[in-house]
C-alpha positions in Angstrom: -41.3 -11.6 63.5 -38.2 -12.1 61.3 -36.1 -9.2 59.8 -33.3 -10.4 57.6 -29.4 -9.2 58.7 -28.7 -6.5 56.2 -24.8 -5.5 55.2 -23.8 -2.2 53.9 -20.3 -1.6 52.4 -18.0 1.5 54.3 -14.7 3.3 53.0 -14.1 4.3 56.3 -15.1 8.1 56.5 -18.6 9.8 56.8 -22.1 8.4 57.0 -24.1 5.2 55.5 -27.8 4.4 55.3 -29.2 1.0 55.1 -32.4 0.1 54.1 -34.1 -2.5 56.1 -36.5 -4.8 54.4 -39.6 -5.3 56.5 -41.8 -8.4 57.6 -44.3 -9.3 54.9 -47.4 -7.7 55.5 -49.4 -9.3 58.2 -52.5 -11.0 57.5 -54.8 -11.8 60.2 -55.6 -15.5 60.6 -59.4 -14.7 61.5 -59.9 -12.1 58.5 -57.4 -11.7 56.1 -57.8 -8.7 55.5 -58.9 -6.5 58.9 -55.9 -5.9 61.0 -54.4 -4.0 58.0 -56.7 -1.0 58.5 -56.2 -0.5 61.6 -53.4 2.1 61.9 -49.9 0.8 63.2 -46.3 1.0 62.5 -42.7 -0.9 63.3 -40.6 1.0 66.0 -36.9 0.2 66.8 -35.3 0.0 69.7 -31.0 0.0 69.5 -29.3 -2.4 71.4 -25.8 -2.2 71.0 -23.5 -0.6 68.2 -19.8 -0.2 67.8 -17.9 1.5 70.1 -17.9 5.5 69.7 -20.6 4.8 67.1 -23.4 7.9 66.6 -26.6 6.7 67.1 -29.1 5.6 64.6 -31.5 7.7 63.0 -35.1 6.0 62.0 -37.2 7.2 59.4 -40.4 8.8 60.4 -43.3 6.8 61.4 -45.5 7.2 58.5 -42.7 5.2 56.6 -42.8 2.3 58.7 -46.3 1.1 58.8 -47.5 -2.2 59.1 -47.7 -2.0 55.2 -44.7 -0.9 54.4 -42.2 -3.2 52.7 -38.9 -1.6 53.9 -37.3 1.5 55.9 -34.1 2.9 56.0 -32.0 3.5 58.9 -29.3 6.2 58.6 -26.0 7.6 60.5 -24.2 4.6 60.4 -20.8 5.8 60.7 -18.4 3.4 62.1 -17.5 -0.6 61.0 -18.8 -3.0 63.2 -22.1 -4.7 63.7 -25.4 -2.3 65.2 -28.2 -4.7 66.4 -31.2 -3.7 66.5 -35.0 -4.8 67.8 -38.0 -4.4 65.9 -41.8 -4.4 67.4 -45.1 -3.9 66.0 -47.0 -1.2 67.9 -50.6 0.7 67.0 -50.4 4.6 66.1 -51.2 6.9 69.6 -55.3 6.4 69.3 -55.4 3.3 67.6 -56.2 -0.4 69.2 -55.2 -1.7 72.1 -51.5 -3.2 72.0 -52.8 -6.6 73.4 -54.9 -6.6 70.4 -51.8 -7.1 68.3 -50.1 -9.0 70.3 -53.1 -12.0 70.3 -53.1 -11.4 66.6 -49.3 -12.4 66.2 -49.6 -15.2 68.9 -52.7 -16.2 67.1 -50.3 -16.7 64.1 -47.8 -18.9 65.9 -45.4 -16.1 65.5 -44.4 -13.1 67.8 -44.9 -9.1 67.0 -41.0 -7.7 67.9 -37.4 -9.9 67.0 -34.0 -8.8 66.5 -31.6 -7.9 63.6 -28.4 -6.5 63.1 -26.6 -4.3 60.3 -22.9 -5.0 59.8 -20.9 -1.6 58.4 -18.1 -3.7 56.1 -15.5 -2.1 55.0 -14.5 -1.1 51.4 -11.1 -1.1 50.0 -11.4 1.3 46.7 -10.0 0.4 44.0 -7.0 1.9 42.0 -6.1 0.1 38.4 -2.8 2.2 38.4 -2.5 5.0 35.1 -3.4 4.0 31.3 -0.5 2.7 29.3 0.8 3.2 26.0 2.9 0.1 24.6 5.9 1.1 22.0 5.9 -0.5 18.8 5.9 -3.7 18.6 5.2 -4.4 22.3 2.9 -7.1 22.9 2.6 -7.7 26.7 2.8 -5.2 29.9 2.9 -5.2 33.4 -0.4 -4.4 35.2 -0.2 -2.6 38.5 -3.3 -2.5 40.7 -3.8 -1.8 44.5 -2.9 -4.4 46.9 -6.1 -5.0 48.3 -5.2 -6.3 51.7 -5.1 -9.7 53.3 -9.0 -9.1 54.0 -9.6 -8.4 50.5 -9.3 -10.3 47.2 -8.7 -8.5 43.9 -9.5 -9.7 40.3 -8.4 -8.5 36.5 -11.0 -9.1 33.9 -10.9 -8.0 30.0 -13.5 -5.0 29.8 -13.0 -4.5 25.5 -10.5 -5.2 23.2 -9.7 -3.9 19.0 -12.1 -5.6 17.1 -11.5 -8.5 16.0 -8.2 -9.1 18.2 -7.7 -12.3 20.1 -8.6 -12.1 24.3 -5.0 -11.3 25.6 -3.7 -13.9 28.7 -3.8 -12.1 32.0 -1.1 -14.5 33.5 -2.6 -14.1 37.4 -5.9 -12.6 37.5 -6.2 -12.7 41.0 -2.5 -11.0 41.9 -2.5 -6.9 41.8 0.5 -6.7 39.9 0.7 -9.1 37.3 1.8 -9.0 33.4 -0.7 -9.7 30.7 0.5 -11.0 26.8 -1.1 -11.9 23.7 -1.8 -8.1 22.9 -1.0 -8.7 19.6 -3.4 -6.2 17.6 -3.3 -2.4 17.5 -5.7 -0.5 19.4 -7.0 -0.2 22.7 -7.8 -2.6 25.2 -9.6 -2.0 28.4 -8.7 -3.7 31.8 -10.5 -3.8 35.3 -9.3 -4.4 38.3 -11.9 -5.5 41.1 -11.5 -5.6 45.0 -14.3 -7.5 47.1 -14.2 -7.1 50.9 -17.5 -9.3 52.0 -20.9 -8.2 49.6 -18.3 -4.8 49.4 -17.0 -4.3 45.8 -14.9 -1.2 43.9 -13.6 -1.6 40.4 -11.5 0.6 38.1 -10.6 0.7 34.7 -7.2 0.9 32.8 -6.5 1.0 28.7 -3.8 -0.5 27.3 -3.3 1.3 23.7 -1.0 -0.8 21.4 0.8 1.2 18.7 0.7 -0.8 15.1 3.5 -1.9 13.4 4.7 1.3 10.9 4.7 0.5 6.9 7.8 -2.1 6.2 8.7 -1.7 9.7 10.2 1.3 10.0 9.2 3.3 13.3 6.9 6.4 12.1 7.8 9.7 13.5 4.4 11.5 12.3 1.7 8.5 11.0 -2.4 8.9 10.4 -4.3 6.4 8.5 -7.5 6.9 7.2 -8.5 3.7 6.3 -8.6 3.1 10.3 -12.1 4.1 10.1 -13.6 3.1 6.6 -12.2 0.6 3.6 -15.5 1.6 1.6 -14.7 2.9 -2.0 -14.9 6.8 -2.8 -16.1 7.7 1.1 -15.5 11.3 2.3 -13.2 10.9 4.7 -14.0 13.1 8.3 -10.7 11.7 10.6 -7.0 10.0 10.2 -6.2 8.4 13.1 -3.5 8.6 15.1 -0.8 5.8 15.3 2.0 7.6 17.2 0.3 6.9 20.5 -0.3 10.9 21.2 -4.1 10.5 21.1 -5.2 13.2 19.0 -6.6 12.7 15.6 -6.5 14.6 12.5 -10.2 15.7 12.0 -12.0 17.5 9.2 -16.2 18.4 9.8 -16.7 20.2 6.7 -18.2 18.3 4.4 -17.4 20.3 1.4 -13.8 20.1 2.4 -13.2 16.1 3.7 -11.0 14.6 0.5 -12.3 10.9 -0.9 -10.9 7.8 0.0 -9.7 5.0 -2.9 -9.2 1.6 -1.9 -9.0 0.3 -5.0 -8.7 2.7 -7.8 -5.8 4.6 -6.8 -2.6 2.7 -4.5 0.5 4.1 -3.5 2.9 1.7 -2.6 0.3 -0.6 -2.2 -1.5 1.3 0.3 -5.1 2.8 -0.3 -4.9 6.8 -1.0 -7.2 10.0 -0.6 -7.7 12.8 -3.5 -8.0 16.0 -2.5 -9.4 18.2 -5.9 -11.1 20.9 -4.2 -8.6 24.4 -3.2 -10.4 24.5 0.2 -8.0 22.0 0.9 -5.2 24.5 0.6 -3.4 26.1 4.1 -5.2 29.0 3.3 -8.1 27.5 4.5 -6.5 26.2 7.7 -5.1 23.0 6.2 -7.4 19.6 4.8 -7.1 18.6 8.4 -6.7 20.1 12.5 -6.1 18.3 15.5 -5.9 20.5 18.7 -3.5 18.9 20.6 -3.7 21.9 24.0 -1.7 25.3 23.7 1.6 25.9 22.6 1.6 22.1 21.3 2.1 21.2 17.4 1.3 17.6 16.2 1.7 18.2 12.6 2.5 21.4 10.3 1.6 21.0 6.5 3.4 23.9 4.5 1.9 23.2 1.4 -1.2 21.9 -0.7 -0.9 18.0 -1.7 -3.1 16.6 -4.7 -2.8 12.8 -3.6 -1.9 11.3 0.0 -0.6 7.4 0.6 -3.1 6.5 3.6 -0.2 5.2 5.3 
């Protein structure tokens, strides 16, 4: 009887439960079919376990019958390897064991064997705090865990702006390692991966890259609504942000969103919005809000506008 070693992953505190696949289910080599009627199950017996290790707990026998295709065994709660043997018994009241056992020798094969589960540790994974890069940055520093000589770590590129160019992690494998080439506003998403054995953790950073203000010149307060549309004469529900602060300026009323021009109306060369409706005065609570948390002011409009440069 063969059981396959089984390996569960362990941060090092609490509890695992591994499930155990079990031996296919037996066919008799007289009738193919007749030994699996007769009632019987797969009992395990612990032979060793790592030291100051609980013991095992098995799941109950009508879980681990001769046609069951796995069972789990819990209470795992230290690192190290637990071996275990497996036999195939019949229920209290069924046939007689020697019955079984001609069966499985009648099969070239024998009913018990041994198998182990190994507890492997699991270094968790930290990708260090989201960044926002200044204008005009176009590479940073990434800053992972170390994951340990018995570990190896890896960067990978989750998402980028659409349309931007994959940015060059310079060493993918190295915790704390720089990455360039981020060279288009928006956000990009990093992950940083730690693998101890079959054991994996991941977590995820983003990178938000601030664009380039208009000629240049660093924006103290900037939206842009044609971050989110470039279609002709569409109401207009959100600016977004460029200053990095991550709150948008956001209008759901649909009587109140303005209209966006991209090509009939330009100011300075930039598409504009029309507001022509007075719900769009102060009055009203301003033609856009952003709640930016208490006592916090992104932007204060003191008075009505008629048309708006997008950027």
């Amino acid at each position: 009887m063969t059981v396959p070693n089984t390996t569960i992953c362990y941060t090092g505190s609490g509890i695992v439960t591994a499930t155990v696949p079990l031996p296919a289910v037996y066919v008799g080599a007289v009738n193919t079919s007749y030994l699996q009627t007769f009632p019987g199950k797969y009992d395990f017996t612990l032979i060793s376990k790592p030291a100051g290790a609980a013991n095992p707990v098995y799941e109950s026998d009508n879980l681990r019958t001769f046609t069951s295709t796995s069972t789990t065994i819990s209470n795992l709660d230290k690192q190290g390897e637990y071996v275990f043997r497996i036999k195939a018994v019949p229920d209290a009241g069924g046939v007689d064991p020697r019955f079984i056992d001609k069966e499985y020798a009648c099969s070239g094969t024998s009913p018990e064997g041994t198998f182990s589960i190994f507890v492997s540790p699991q270094v968790n994974s930290n990708a260090g705090s989201n960044q926002t890069l200044a204008t005009g940055a176009s590479q940073t520093s990434l800053n992972g865990n170390n994951p340990g000589v018995s570990s190896t770590g890896l960067w990978t590129l989750v998402s980028k702006p659409a349309g931007a160019s994959d940015p060059v992690i310079v060493n993918p494998s190295l915790y704390n390692t720089n990455v360039t080439g981020l060279t288009s506003s928006g956000t990009y998403t990093f992950r940083w991966t730690i693998t101890t054995g079959t054991c994996s953790s991941f977590s995820d950073l983003t990178v938000n890259v601030s664009a380039p203000a208009p000629g240049g010149v660093t924006a103290a307060v900037w939206y842009k609504a044609d971050a989110i549309t470039s279609a002709d004469n569409t109401l207009l529900n959100q600016w977004n942000d460029q200053m990095g602060t991550g709150y948008n300026l956001v209008q759901a009323t649909i009587t109140l969103q303005p209209t966006f021009s991209n090509q009939n109306t330009l100011a300075n060369f930039n598409p504009t919005v029309t507001f022509n409706s007075t719900g769009h005065g102060t009055a009203q609570g301003g033609f856009m809000a952003a709640d930016p948390g208490s006592g916090k002011e992104i932007i204060d409009r003191a008075k009505e506008v008629s048309i708006l440069p997008v950027k």
